[in-house]
Predicted model as a PDB file, atoms N, CA, C, CB and O in Angstrom, pLDDT in the B-factor column:
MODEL        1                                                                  
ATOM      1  N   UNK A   1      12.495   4.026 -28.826  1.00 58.00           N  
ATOM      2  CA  UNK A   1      11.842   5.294 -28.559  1.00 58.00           C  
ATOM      3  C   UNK A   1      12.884   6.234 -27.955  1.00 58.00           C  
ATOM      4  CB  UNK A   1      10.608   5.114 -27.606  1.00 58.00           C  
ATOM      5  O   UNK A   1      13.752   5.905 -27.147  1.00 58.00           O  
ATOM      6  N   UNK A   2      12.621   7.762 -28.591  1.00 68.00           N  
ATOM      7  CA  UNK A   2      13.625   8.723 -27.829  1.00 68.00           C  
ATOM      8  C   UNK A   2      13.397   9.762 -27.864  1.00 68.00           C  
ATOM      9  CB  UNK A   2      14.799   8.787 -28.114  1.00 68.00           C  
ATOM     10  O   UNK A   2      12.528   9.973 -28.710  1.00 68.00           O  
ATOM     11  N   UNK A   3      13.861  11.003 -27.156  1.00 81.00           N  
ATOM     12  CA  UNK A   3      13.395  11.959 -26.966  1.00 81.00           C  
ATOM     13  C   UNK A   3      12.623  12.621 -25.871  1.00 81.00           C  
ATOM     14  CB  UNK A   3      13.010  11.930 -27.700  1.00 81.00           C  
ATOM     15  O   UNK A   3      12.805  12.165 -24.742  1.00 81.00           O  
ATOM     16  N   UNK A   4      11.941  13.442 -25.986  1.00 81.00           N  
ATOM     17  CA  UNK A   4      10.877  14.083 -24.616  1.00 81.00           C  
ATOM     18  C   UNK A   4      10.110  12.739 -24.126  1.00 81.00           C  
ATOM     19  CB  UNK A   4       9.431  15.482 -25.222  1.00 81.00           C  
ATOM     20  O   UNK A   4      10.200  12.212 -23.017  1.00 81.00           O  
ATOM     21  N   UNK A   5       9.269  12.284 -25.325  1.00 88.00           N  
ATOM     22  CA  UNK A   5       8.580  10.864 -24.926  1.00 88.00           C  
ATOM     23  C   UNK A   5       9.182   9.777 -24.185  1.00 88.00           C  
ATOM     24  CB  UNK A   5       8.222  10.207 -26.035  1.00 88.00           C  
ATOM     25  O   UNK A   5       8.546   9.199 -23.303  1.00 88.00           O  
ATOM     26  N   UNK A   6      10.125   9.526 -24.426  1.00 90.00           N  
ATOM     27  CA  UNK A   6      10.746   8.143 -23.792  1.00 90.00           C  
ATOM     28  C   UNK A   6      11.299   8.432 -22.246  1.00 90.00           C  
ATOM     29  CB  UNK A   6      12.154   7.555 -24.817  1.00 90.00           C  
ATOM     30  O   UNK A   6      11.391   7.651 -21.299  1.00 90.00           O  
ATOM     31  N   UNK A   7      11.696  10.122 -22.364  1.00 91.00           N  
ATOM     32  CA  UNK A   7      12.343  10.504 -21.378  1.00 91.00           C  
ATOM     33  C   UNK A   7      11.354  11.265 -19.986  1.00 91.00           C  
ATOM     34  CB  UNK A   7      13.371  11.403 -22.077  1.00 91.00           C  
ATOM     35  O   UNK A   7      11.880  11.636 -18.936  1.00 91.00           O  
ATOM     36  N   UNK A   8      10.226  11.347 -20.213  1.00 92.00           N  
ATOM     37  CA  UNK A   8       8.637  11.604 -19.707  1.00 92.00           C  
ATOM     38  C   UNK A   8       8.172   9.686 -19.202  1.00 92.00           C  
ATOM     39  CB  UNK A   8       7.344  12.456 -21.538  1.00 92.00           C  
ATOM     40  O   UNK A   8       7.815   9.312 -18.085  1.00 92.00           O  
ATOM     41  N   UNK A   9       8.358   8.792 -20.504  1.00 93.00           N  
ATOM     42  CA  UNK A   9       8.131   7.458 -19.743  1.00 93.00           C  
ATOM     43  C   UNK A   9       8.505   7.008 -18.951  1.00 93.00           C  
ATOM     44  CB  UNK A   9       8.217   6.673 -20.088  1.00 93.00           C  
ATOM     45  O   UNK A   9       7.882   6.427 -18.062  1.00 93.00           O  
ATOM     46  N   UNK A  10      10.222   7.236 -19.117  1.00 93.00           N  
ATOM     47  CA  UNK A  10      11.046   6.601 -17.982  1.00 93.00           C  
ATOM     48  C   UNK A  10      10.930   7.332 -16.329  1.00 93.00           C  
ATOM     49  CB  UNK A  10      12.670   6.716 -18.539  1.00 93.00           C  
ATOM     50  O   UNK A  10      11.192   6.864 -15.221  1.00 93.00           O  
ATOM     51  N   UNK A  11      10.287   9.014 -16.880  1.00 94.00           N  
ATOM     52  CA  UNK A  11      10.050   9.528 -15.308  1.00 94.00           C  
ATOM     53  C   UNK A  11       9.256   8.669 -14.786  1.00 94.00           C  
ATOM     54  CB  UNK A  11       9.402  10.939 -15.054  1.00 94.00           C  
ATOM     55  O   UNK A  11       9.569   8.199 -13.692  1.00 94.00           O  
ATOM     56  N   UNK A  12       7.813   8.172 -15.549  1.00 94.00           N  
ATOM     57  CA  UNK A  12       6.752   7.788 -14.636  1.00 94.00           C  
ATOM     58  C   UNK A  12       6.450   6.446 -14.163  1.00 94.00           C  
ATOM     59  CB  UNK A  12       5.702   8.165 -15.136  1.00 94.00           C  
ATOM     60  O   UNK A  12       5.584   6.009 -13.405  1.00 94.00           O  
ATOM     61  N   UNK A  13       7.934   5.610 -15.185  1.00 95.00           N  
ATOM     62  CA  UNK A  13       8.300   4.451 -14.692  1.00 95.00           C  
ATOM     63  C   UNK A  13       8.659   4.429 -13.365  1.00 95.00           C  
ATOM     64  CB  UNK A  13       9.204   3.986 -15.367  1.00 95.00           C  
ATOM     65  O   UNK A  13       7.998   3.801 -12.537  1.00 95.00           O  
ATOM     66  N   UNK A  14       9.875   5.202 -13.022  1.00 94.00           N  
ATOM     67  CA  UNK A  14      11.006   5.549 -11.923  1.00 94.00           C  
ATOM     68  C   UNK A  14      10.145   5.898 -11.050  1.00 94.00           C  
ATOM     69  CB  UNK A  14      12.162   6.685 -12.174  1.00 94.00           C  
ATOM     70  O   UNK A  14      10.304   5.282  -9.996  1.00 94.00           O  
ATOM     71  N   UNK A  15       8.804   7.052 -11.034  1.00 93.00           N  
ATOM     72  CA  UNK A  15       7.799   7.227 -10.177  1.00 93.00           C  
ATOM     73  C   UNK A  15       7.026   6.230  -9.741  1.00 93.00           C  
ATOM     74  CB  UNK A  15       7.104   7.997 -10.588  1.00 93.00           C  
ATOM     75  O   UNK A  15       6.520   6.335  -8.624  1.00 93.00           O  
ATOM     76  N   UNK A  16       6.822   5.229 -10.434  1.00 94.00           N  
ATOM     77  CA  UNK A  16       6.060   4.355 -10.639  1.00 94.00           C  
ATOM     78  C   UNK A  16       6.573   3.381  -9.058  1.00 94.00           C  
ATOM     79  CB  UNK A  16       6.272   3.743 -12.305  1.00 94.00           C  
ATOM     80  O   UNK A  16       6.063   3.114  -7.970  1.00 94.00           O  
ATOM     81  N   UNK A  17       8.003   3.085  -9.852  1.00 91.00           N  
ATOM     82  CA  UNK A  17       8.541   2.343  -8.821  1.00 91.00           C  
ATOM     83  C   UNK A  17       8.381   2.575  -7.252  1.00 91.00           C  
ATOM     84  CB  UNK A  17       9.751   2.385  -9.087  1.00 91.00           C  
ATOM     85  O   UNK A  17       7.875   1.860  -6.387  1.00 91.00           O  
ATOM     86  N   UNK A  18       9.081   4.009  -7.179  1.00 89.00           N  
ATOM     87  CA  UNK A  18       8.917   4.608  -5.840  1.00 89.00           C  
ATOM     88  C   UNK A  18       7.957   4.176  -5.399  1.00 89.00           C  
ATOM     89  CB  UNK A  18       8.853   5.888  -5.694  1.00 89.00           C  
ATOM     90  O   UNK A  18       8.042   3.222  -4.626  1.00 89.00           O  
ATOM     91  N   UNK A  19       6.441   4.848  -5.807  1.00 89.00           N  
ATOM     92  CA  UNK A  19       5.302   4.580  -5.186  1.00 89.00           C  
ATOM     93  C   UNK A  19       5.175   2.990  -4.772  1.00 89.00           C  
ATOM     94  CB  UNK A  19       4.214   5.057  -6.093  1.00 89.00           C  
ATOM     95  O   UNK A  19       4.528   2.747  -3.753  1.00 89.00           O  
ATOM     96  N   UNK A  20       5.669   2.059  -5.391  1.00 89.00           N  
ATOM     97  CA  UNK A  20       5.513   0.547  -5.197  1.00 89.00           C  
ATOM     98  C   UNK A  20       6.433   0.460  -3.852  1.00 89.00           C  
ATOM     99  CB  UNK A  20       6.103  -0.491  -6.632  1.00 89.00           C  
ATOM    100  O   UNK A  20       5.918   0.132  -2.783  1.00 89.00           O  
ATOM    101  N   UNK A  21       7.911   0.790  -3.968  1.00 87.00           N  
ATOM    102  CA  UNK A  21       8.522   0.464  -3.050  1.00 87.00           C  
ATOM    103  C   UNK A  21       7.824   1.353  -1.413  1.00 87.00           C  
ATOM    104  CB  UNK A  21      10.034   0.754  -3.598  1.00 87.00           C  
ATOM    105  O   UNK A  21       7.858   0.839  -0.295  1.00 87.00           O  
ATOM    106  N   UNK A  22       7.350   2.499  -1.685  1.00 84.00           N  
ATOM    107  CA  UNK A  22       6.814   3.071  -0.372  1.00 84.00           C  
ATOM    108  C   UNK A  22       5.420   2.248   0.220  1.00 84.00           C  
ATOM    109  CB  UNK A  22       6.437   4.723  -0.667  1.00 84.00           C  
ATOM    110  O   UNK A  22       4.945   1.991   1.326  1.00 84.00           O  
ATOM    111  N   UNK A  23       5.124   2.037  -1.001  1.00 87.00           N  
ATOM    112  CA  UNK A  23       3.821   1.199   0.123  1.00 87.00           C  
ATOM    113  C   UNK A  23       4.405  -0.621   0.735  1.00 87.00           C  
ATOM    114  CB  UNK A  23       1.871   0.859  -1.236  1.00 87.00           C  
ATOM    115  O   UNK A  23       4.213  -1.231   1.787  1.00 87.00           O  
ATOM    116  N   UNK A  24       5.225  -0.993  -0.666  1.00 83.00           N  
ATOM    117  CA  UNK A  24       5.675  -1.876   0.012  1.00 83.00           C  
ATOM    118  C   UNK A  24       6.475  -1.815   1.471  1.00 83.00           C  
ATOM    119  CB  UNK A  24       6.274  -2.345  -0.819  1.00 83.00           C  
ATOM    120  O   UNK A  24       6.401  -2.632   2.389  1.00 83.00           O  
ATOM    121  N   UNK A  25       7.086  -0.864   1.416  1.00 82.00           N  
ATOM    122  CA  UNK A  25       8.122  -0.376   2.931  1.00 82.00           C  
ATOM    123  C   UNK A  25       6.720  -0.337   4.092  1.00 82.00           C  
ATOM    124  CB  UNK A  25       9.172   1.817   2.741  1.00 82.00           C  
ATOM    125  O   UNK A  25       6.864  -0.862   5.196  1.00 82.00           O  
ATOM    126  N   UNK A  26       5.608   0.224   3.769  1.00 85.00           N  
ATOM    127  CA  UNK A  26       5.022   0.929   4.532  1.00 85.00           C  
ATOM    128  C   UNK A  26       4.143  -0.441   5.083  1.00 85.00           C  
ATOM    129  CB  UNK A  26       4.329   2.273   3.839  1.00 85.00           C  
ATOM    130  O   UNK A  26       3.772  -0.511   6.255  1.00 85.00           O  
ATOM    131  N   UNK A  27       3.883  -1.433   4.159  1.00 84.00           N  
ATOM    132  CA  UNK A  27       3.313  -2.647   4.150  1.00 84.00           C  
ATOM    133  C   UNK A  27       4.013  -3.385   5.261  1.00 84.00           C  
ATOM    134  CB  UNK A  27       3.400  -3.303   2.804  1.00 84.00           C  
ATOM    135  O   UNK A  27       3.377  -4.137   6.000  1.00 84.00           O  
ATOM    136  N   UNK A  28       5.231  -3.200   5.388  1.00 81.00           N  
ATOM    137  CA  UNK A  28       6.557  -4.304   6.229  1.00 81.00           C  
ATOM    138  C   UNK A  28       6.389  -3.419   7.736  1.00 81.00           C  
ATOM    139  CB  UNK A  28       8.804  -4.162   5.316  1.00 81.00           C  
ATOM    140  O   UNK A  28       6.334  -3.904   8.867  1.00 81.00           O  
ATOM    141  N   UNK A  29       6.342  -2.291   7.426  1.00 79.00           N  
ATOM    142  CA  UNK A  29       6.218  -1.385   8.847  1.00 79.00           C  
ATOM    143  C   UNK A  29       5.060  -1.654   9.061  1.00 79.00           C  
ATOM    144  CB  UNK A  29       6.438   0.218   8.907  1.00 79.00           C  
ATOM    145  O   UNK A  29       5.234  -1.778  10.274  1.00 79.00           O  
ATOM    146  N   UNK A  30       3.944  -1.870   8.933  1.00 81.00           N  
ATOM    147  CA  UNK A  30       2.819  -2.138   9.742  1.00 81.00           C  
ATOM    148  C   UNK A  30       2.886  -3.811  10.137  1.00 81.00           C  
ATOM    149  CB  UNK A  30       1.417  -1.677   8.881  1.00 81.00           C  
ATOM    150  O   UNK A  30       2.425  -4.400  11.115  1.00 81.00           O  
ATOM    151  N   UNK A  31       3.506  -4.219   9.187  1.00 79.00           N  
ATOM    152  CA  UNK A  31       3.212  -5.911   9.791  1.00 79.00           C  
ATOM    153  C   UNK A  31       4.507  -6.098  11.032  1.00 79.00           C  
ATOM    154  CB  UNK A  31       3.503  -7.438   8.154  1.00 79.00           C  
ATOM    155  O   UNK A  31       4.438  -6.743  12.079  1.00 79.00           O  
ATOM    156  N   UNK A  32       5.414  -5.468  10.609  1.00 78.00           N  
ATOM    157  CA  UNK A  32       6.386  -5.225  12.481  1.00 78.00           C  
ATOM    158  C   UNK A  32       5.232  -4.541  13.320  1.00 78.00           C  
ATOM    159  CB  UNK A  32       8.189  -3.723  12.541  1.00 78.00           C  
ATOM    160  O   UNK A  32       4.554  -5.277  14.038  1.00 78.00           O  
ATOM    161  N   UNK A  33       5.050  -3.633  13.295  1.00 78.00           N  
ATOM    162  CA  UNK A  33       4.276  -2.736  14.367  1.00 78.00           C  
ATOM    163  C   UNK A  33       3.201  -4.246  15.131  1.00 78.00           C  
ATOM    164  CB  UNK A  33       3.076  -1.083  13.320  1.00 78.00           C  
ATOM    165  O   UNK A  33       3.251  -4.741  16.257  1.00 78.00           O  
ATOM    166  N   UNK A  34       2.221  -4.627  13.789  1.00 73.00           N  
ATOM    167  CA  UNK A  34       1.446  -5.674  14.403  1.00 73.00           C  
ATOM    168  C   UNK A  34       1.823  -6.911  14.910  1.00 73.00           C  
ATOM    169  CB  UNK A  34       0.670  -5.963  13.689  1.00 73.00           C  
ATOM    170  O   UNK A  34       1.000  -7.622  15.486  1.00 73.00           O  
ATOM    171  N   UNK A  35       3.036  -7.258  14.750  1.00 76.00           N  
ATOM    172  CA  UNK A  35       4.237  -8.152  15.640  1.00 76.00           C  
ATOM    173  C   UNK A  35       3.931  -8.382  17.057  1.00 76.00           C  
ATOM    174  CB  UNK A  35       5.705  -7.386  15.700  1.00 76.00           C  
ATOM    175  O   UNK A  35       3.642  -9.289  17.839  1.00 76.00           O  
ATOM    176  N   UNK A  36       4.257  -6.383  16.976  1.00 76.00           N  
ATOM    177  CA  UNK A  36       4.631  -5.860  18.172  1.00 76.00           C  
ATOM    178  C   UNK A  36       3.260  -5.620  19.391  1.00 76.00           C  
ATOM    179  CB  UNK A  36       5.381  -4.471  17.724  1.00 76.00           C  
ATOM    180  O   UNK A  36       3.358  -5.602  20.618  1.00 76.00           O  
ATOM    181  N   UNK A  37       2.269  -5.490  18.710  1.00 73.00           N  
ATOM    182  CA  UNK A  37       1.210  -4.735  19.187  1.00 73.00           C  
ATOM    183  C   UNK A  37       0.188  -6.609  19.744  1.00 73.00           C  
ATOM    184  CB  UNK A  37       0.395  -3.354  17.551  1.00 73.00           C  
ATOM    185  O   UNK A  37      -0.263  -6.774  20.878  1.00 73.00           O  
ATOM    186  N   UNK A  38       0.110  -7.418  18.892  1.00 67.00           N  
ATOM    187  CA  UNK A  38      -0.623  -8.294  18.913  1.00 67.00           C  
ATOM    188  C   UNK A  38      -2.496  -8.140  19.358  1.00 67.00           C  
ATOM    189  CB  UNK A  38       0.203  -9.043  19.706  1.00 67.00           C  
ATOM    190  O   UNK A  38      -3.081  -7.070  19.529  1.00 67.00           O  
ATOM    191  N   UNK A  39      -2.962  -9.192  19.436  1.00 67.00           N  
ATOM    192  CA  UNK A  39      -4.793  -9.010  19.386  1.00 67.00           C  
ATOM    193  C   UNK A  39      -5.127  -8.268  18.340  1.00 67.00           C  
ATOM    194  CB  UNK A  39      -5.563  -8.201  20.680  1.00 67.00           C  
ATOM    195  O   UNK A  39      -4.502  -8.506  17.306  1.00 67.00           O  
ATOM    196  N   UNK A  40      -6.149  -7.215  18.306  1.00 73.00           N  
ATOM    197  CA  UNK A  40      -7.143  -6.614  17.518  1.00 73.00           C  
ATOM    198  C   UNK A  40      -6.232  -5.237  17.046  1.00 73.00           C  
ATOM    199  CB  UNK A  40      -8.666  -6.326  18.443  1.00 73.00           C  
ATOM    200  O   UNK A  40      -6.389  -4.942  15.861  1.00 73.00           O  
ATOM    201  N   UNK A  41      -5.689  -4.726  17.500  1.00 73.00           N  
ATOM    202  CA  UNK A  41      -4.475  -4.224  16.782  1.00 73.00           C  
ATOM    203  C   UNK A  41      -3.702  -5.183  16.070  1.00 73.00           C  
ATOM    204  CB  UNK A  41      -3.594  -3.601  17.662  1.00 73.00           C  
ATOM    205  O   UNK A  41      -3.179  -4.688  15.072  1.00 73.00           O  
ATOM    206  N   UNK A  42      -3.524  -6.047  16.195  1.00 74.00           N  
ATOM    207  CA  UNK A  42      -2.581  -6.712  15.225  1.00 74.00           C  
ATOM    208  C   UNK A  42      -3.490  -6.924  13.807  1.00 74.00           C  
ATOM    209  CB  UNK A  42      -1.983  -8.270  15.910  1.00 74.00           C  
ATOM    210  O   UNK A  42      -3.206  -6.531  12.676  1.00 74.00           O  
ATOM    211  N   UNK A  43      -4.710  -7.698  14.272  1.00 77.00           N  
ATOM    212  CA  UNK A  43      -5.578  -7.521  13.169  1.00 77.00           C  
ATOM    213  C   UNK A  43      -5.630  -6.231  12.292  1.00 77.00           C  
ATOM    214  CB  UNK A  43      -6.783  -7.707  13.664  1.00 77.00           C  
ATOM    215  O   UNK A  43      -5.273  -6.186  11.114  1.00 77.00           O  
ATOM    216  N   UNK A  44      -6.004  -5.439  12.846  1.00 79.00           N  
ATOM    217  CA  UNK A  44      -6.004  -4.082  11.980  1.00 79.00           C  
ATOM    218  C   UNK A  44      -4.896  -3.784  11.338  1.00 79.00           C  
ATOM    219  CB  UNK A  44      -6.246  -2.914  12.711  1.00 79.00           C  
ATOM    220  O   UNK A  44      -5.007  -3.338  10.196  1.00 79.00           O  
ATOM    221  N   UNK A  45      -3.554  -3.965  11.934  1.00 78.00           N  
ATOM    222  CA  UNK A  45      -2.472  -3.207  10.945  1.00 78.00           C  
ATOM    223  C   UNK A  45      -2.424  -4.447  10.193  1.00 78.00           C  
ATOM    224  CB  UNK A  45      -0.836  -2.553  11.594  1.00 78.00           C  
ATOM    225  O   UNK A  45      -2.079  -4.180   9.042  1.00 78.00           O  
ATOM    226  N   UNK A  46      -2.650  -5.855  10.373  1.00 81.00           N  
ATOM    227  CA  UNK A  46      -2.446  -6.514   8.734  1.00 81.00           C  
ATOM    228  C   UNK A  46      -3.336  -6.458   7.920  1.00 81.00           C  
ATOM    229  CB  UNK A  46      -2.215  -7.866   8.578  1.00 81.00           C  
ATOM    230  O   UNK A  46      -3.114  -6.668   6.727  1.00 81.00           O  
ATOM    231  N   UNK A  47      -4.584  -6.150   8.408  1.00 83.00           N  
ATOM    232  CA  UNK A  47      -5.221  -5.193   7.194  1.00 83.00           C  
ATOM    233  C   UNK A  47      -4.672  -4.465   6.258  1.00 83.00           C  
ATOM    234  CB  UNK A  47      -5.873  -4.306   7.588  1.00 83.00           C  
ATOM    235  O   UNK A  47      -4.332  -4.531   5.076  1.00 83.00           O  
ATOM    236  N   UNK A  48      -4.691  -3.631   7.301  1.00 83.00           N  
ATOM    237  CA  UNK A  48      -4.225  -2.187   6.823  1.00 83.00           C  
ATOM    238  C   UNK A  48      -2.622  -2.624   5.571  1.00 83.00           C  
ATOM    239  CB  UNK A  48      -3.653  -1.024   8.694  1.00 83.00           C  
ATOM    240  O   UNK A  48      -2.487  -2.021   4.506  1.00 83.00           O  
ATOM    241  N   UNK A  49      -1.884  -3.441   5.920  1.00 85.00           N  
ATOM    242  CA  UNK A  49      -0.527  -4.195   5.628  1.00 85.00           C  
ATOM    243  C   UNK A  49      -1.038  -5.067   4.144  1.00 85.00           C  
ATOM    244  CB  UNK A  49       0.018  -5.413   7.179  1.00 85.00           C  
ATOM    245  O   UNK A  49      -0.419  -4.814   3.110  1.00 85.00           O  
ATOM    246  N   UNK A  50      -2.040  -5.959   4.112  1.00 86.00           N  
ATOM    247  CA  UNK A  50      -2.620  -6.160   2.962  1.00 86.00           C  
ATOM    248  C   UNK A  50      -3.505  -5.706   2.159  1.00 86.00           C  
ATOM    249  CB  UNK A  50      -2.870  -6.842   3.002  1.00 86.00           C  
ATOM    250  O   UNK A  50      -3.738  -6.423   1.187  1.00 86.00           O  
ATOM    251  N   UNK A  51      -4.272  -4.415   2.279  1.00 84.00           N  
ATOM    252  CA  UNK A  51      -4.458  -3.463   1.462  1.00 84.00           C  
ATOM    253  C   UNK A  51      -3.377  -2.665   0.858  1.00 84.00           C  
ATOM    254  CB  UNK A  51      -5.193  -2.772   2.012  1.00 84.00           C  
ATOM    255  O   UNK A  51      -3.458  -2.274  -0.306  1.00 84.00           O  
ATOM    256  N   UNK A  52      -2.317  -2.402   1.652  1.00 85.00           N  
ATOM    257  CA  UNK A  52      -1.182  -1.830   0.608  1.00 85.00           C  
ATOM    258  C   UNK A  52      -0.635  -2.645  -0.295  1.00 85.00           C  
ATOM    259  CB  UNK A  52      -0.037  -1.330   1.223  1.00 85.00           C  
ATOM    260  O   UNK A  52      -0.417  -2.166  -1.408  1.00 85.00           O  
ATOM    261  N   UNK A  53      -0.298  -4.008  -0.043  1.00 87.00           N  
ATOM    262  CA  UNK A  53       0.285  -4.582  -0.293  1.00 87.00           C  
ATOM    263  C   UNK A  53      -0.485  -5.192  -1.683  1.00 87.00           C  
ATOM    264  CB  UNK A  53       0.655  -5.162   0.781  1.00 87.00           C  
ATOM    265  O   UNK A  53       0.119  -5.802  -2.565  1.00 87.00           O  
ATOM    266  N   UNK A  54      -1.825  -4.925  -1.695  1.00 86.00           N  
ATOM    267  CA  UNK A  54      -2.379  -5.012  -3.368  1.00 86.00           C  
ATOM    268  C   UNK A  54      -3.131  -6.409  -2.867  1.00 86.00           C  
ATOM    269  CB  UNK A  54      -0.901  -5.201  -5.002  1.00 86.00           C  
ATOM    270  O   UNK A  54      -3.925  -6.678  -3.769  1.00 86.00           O  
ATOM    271  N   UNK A  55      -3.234  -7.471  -1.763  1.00 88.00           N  
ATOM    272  CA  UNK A  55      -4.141  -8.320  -1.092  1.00 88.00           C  
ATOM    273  C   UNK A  55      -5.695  -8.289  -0.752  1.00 88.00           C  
ATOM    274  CB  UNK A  55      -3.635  -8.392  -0.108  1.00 88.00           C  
ATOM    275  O   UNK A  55      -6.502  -9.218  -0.774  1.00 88.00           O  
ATOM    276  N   UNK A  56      -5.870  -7.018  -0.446  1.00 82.00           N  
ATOM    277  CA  UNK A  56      -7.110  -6.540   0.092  1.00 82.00           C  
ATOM    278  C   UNK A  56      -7.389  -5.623  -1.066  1.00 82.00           C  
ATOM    279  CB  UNK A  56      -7.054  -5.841   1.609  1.00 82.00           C  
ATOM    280  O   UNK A  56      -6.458  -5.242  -1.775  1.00 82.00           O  
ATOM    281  N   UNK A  57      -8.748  -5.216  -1.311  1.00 82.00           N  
ATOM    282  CA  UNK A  57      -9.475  -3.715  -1.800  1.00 82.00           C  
ATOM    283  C   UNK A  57     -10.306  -3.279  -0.767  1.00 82.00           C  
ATOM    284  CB  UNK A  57     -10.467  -3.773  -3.179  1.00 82.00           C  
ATOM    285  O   UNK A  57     -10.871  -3.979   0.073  1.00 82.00           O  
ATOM    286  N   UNK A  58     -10.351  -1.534  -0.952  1.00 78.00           N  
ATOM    287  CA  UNK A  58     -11.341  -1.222  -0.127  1.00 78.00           C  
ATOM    288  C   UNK A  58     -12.811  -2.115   0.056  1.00 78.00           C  
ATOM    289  CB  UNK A  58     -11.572   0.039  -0.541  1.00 78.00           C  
ATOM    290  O   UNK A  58     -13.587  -2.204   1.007  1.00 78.00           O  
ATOM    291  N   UNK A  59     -12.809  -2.660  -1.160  1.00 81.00           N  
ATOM    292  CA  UNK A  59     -14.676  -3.056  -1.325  1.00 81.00           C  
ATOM    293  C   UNK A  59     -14.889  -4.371  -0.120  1.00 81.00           C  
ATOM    294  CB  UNK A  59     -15.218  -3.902  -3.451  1.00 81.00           C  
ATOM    295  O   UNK A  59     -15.943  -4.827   0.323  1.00 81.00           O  
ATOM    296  N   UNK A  60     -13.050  -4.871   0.287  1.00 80.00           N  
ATOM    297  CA  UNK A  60     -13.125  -6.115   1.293  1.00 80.00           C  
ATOM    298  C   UNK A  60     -13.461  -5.563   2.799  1.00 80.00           C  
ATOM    299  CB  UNK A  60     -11.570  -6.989   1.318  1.00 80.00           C  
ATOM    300  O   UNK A  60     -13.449  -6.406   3.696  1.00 80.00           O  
ATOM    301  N   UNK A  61     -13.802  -4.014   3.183  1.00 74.00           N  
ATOM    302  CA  UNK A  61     -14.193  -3.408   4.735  1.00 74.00           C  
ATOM    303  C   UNK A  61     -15.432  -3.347   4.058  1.00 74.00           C  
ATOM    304  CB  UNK A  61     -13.451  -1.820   5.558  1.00 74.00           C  
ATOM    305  O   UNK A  61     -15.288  -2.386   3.303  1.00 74.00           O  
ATOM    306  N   UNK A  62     -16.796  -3.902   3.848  1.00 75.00           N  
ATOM    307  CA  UNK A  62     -17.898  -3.902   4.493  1.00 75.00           C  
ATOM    308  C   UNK A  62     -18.387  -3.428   5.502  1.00 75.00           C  
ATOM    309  CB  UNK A  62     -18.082  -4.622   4.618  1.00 75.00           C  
ATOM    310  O   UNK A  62     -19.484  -2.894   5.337  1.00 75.00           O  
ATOM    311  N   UNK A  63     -17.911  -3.424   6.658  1.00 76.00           N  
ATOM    312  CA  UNK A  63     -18.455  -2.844   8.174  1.00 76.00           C  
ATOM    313  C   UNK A  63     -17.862  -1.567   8.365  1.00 76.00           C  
ATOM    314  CB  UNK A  63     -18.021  -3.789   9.538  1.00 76.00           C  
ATOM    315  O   UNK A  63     -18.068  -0.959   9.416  1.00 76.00           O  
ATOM    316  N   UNK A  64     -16.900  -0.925   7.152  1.00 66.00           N  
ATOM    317  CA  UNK A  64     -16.995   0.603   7.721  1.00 66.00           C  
ATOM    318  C   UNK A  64     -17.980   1.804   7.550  1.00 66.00           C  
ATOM    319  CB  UNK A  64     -15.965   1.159   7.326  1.00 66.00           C  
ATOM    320  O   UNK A  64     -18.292   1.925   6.365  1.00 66.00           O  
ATOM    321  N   UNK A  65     -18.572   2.736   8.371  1.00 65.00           N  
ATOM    322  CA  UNK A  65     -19.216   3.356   7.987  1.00 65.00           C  
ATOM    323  C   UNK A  65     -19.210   3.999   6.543  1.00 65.00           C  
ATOM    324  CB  UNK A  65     -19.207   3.905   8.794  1.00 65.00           C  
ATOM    325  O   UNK A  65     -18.302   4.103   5.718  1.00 65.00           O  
ATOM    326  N   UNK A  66     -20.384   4.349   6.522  1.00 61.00           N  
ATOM    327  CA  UNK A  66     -20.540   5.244   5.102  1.00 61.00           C  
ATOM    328  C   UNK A  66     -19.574   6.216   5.190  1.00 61.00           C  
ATOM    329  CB  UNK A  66     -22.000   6.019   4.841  1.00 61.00           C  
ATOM    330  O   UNK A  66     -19.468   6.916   6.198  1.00 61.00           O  
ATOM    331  N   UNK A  67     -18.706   6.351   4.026  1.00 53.00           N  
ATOM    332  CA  UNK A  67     -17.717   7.676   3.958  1.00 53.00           C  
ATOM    333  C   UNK A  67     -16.385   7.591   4.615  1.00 53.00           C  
ATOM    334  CB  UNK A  67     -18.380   8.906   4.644  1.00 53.00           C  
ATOM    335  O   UNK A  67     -15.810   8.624   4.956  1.00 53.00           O  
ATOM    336  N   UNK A  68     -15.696   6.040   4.874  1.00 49.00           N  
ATOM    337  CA  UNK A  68     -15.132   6.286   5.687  1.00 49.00           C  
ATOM    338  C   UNK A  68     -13.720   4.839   4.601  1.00 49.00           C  
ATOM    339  CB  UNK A  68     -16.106   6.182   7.414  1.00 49.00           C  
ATOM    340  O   UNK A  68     -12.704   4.186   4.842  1.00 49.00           O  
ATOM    341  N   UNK A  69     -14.660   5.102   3.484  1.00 46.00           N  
ATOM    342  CA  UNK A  69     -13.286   3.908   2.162  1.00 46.00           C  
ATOM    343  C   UNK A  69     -13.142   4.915   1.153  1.00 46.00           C  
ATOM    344  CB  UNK A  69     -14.063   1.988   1.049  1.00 46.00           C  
ATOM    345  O   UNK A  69     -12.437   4.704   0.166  1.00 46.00           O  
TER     346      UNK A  69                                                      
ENDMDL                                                                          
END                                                                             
């Protein structure tokens, strides 16, 4: 493949990536933070750490209010 097309794919590949590597980064920074923080904060940011990380879905918080996934 070549041309506009291939060269439009490879953007949203390369985008693609980014977005993976930022949540992954962002995934590693909350599980330090919850290292750091320990108890019920710690709980929450590895939540929060395995929902980015593609582990969790919203549909796994049950107990949050309405309007709030």
């Amino acid at each position: 493949m070549s041309g506009p097309y291939a060269d439009e794919l490879n953007r949203l590949h390369a985008e693609i990536d980014h977005l993976t590597t930022v949540h992954r980064t962002a995934a590693g920074l909350a599980r330090a933070l919850a290292e750091h923080l320990a108890g019920e904060p710690f709980h929450l940011a590895d939540q929060v750490a395995r929902l980015l990380d593609g582990e969790l879905e919203p549909d796994d918080f049950p107990d949050l209010p309405e309007g709030e996934t």
